[in-house]
C-alpha positions as CSV (number, residue, x, y, z in Angstrom):
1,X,127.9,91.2,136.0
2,X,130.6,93.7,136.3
3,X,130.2,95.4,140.1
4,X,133.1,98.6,139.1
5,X,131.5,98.9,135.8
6,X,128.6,100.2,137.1
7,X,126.0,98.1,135.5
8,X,122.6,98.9,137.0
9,X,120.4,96.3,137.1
10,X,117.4,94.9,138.9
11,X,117.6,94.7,142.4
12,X,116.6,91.1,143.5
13,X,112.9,90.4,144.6
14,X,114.7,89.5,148.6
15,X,116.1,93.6,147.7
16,X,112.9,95.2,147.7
17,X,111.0,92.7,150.0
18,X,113.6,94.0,152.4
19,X,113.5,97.3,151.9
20,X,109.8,97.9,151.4
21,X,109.4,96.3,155.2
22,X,112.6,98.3,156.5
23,X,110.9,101.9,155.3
24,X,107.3,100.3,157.4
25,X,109.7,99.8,160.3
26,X,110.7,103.4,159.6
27,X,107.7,105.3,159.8
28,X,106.6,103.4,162.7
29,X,110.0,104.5,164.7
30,X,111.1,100.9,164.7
31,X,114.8,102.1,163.8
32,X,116.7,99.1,165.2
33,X,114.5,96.4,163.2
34,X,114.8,98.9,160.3
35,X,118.4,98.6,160.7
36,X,118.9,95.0,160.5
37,X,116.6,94.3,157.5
38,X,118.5,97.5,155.4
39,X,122.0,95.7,156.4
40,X,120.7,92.8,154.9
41,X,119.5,94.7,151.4
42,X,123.1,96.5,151.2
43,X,124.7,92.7,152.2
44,X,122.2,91.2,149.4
45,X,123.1,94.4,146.5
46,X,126.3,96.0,147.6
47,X,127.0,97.1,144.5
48,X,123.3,99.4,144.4
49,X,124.0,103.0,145.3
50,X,120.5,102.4,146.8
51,X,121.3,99.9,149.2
52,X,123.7,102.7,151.0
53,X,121.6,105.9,150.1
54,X,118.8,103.8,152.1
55,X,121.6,103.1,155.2
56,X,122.1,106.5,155.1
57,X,118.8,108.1,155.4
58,X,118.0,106.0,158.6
59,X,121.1,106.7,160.3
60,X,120.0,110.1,159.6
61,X,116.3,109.5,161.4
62,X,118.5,108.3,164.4
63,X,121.3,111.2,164.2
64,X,124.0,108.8,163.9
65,X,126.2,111.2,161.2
66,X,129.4,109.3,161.5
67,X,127.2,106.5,160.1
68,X,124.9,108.4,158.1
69,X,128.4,110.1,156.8
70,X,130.1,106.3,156.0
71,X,127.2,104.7,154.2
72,X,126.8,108.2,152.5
73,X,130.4,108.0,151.1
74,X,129.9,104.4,150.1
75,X,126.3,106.0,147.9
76,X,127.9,108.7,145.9
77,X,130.8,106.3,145.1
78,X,128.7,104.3,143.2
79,X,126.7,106.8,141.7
80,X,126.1,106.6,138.0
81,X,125.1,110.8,137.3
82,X,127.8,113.2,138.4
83,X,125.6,116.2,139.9
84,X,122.3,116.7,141.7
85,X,122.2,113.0,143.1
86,X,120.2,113.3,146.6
87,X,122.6,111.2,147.9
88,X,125.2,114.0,148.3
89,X,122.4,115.9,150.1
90,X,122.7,113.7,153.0
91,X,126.5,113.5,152.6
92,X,126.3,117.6,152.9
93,X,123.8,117.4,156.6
94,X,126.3,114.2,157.9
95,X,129.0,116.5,156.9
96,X,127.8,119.4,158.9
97,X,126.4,117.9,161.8
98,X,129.9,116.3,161.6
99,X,131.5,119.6,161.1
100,X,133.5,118.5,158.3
101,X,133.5,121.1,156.1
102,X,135.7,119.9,153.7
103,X,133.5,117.1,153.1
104,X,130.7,119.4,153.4
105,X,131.6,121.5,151.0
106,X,132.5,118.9,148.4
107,X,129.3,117.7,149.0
108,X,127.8,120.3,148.2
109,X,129.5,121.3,144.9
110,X,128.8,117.7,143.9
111,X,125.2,118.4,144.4
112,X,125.5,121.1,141.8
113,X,125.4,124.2,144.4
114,X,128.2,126.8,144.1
115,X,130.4,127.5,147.3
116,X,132.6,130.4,147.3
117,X,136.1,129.8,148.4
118,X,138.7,127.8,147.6
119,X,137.9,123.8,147.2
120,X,140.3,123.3,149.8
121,X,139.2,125.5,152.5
122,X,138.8,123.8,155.9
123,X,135.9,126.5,157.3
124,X,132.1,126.9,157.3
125,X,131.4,126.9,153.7
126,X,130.4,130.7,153.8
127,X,128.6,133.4,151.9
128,X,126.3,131.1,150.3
129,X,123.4,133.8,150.2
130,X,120.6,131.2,149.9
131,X,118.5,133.9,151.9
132,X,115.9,133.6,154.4
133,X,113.1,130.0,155.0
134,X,111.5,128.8,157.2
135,X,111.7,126.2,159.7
136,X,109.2,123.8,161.5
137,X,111.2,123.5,165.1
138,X,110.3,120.1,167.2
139,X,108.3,118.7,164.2
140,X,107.5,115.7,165.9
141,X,105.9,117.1,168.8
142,X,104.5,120.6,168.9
143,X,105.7,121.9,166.1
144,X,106.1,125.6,165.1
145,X,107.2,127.5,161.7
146,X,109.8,130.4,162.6
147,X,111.5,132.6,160.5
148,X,115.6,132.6,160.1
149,X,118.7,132.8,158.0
150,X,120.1,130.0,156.1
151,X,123.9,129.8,156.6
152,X,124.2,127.1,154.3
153,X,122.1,124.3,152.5
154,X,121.0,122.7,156.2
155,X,121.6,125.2,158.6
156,X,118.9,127.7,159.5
157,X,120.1,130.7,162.1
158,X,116.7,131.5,164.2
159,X,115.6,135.0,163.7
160,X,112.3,134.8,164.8
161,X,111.5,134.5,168.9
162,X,110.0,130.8,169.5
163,X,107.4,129.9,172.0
164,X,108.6,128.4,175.4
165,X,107.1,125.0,173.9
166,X,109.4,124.2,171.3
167,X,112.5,124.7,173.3
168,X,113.9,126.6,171.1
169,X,115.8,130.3,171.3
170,X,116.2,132.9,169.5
171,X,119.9,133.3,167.8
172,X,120.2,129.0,167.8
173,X,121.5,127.4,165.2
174,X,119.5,124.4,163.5
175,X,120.5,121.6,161.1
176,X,117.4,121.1,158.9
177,X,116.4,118.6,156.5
178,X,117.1,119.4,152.6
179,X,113.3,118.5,151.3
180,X,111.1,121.5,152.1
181,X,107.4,120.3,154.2
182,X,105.8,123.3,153.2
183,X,105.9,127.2,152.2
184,X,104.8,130.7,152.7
185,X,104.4,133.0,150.5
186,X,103.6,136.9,151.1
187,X,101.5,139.4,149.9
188,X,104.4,140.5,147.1
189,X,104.5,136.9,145.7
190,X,107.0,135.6,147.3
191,X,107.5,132.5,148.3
192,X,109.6,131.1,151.0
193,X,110.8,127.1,152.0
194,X,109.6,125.5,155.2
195,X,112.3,122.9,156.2
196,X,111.5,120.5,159.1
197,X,114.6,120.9,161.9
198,X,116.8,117.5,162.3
199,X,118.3,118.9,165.6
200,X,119.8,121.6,167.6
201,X,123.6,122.6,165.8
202,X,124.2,125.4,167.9
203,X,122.8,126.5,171.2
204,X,121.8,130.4,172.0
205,X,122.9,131.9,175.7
206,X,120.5,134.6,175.4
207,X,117.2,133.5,177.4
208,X,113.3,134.3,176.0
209,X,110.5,136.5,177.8
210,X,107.1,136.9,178.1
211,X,105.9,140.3,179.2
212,X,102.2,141.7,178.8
213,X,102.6,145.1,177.0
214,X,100.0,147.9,177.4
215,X,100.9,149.4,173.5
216,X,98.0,152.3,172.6
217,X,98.8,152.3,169.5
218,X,100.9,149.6,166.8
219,X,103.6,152.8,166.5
220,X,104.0,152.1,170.0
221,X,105.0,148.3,169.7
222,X,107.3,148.9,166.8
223,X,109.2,151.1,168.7
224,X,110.2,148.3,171.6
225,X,110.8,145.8,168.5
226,X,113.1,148.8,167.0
227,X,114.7,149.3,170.5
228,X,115.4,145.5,171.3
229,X,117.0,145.5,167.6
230,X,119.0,148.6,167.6
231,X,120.3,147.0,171.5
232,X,121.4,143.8,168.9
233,X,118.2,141.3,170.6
234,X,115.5,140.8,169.2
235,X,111.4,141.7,170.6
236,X,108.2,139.7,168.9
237,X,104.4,140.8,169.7
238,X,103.3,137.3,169.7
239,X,100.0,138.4,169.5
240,X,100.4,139.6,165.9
241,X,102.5,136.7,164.9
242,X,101.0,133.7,166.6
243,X,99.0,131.4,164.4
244,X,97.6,128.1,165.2
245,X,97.3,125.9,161.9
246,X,96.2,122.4,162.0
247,X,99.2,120.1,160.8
248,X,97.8,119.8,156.9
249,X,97.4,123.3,156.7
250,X,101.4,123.8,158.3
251,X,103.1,121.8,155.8
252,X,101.1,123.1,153.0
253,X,101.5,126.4,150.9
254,X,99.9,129.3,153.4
255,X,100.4,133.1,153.2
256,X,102.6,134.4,156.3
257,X,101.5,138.2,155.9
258,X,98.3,138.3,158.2
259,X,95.3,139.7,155.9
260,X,93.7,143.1,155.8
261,X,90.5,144.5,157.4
262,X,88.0,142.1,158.6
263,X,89.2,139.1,156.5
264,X,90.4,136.2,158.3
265,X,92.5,133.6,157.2
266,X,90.1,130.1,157.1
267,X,93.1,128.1,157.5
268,X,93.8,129.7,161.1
269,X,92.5,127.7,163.6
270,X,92.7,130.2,167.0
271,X,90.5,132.5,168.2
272,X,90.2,136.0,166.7
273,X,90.5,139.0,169.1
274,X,92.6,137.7,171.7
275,X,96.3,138.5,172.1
276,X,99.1,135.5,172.5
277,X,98.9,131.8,171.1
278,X,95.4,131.8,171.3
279,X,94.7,134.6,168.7
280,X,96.6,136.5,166.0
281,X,94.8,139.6,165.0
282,X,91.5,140.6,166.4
283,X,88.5,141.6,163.5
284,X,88.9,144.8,161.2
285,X,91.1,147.3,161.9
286,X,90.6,147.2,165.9
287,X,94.0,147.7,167.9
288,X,94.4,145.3,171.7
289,X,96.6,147.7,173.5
290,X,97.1,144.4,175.7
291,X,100.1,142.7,173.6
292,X,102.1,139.5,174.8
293,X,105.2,139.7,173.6
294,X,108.2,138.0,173.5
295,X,111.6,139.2,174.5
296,X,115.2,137.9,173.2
297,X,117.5,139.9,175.7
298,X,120.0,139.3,178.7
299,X,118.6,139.0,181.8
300,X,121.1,142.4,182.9
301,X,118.9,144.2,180.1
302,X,115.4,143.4,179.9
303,X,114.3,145.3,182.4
304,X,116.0,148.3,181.6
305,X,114.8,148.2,177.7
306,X,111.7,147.6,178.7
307,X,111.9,150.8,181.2
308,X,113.2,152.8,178.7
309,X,110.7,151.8,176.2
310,X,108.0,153.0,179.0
311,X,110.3,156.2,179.4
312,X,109.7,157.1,175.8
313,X,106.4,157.2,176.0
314,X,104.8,156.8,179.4
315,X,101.1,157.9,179.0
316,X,101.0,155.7,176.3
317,X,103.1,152.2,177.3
318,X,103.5,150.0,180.4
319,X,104.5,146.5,181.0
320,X,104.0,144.1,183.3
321,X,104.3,139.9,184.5
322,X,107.8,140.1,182.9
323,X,108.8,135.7,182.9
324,X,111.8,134.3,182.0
325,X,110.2,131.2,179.7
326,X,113.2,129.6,178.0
């Protein structure tokens, strides 16, 4: 048996017994057991890309990259394909959990992606325009599908205003995983990623609010959402955008736009007709004029957009129970 030749063969029957029991271990958060018996496959079949790609992935679940970055290295040397191996994947989120962007960047090229910039640069690999997904924040405990920016292959800026209950802010950072758990599509066909978050990258210093609008009309909450953009923050009627989906439907393909007239969407699980996290839209074309909605601002400047936004318009806005949440 040659081992530099590259020879694939059978892994051993002790191989898979191994491995079959470490991935149990796995999904029932037994890491360190998991650990041990996947030491022992790579010890039994060093020569298997496998054994390593398998290292990898757990020192992934535990967020140990300068392991998961190691027994990555140790894979895709002993890969037998040169491009689109899965293997460099997890190389490329080590990498940039790491920030190693050289490695990162060679990682992804070996992938098969293209990076603009030279092969040698040492920065962020940039301008990437992969567009905008998805991504399930806290996906392990009350999860919730937000919109944002992907920087790169597994970074995700957050562009969408996340409830209080994931932790979460708006402007963060987060390194995602590479197989999408879901999509949404919209009403043009579209169809968008949802890739479950791995961990905070990159914290946001701008805190989240919850203030109860009085909006007469939807003109009316556009214009704070316009105002809080044009100011370079962001505002979110969570009543509009809040849905609650049972997990199955989550990580499955759902529409994001929100229906028209008096059809509801089966697959949301709240209560029609009432504004926030218990309700998304209320039935036909009947407008709430009580809207809770989520801010993205300074604490120096709430207040003041949210005055001026009355000031614009006073018979027909008002706010009130203004909260600092996250």
């Amino acid at each position: 048996m040659r081992i530099f030749g590259k020879v694939r063969h059978r892994p051993s029957a002790s191989w898979r017994q191994a491995t079959d029991r470490a991935f149990t271990l796995i999904g029932d958060g037994r890491y360190e057991d998991a650990g041990a018996l996947l030491t022992r496959a790579a010890d039994l079949e060093p020569w298997l890309s496998e054994s390593w790609f398998n290292l990898a992935l757990l020192h992934k679940f535990r967020h140990d990259w300068e392991q998961a970055r190691t027994a990555g290295l140790r894979a895709v040397a002993l890969l037998d394909k040169e491009t689109g191996a899965p293997d460099w994947w997890n190389v490329g989120i080590a990498a940039t959990a790491l920030q190693d962007w050289p490695l990162a960047r060679r990682a992804w090229q070996a992938y098969g992606l293209k990076v603009p910039g030279a092969a040698a640069a040492g920065g962020e690999p940039t301008g990437m325009e992969l567009g905008s997904a998805a991504v399930r924040l806290s996906p392990e405990g009350e999860a919730e599908v937000v919109w944002g920016r992907r920087l790169d292959p597994a970074r995700i800026e957050v562009l969408s205003i996340p409830l209080p209950s994931s932790g979460r802010r708006w402007g963060e950072v987060v390194l995602h995983d590479g197989v999408p758990n879901g999509e949404r599509t919209t009403s043009a066909g579209h169809s968008f990623p949802v890739f479950d978050e791995i961990e905070l990258w990159a914290p946001s210093p701008v805190p989240t609010w919850v203030v109860l609008l009085e909006a007469a009309t939807e003109a009316d909450r556009d214009a704070l959402e316009r105002l809080a953009a044009d100011a370079g923050f962001a505002a979110e009627d969570w009543s509009s955008s809040v849905r609650l989906l049972c997990r199955a439907c989550s990580e499955s393909r759902m529409p994001s736009a929100e229906g028209e007239g008096e059809h509801l969407d089966p697959h949301d699980h709240s209560e029609p007709g009432h504004p926030g996290p218990l309700g998304h839209r209320s039935p036909g074309e009947l407008w709430v004029p009580e809207r809770e909605c989520g801010i993205a601002a300074p604490a120096g400047l709430v207040r003041g957009l949210l005055d001026g936004w009355v000031a614009d318009s006073p018979d027909s806005r008002e706010w009130r129970d203004l909260e600092e949440v996250c």
